[in-house]
Every structure is written in structure tokens, then in C-alpha cells.
C-alpha positions, 0 to 999 in steps of 0.5 A, spaced: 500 500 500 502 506 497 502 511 503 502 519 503 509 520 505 511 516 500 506 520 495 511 527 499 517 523 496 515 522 489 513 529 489 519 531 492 524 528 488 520 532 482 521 538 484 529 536 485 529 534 478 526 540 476 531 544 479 537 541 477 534 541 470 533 549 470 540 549 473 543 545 468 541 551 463 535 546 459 530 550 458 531 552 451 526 557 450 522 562 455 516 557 454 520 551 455 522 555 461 516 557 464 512 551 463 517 548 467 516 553 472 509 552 472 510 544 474 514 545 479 509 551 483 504 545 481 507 541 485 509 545 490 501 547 492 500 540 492 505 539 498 502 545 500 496 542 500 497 535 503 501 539 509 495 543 510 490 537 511 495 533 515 496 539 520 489 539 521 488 532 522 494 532 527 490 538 530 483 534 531 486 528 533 490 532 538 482 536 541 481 528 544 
């Protein structure tokens, strides 16, 4: 069974290549490189996202 911190690694491990991509310079165009960059935000609110819900699920759990 996959679990969420597995989902959190995979996502992460996106965004390193991501960023290890723009750094190399492979970005060929403008395009290219705002269309990664948009990826990576994608991928980042998604983190965003799955943080918030975990918080306020521990802080549920945490009024018991």
C-alpha cells in the first residue's frame, strides 16, 4: 500500500529534478522555461496542500 509520505517523496524528488534541470541551463526557450516553472509551483501547492490537511488532522486528533 502506497502511503502519503511516500506520495511527499515522489513529489519531492520532482521538484529536485526540476531544479537541477533549470540549473543545468535546459530550458531552451522562455516557454520551455516557464512551463517548467509552472510544474514545479504545481507541485509545490500540492505539498502545500497535503501539509495543510495533515496539520489539521494532527490538530483534531490532538482536541481528544
Amino acid at each position: 500500500m502506497i502511503g502519503i509520505r511516500d506520495v511527499i517523496g515522489v513529489i519531492k524528488a520532482r521538484q529536485s529534478e526540476i531544479a537541477f534541470s533549470l540549473g543545468a541551463g535546459n530550458a531552451s526557450t522562455w516557454e520551455m522555461y516557464q512551463r517548467v516553472v509552472g510544474i514545479y509551483l504545481g507541485h509545490q501547492e500540492v505539498l502545500d496542500a497535503i501539509n495543510k490537511m495533515l496539520e489539521e488532522e494532527e490538530a483534531k486528533n490532538n482536541e481528544y
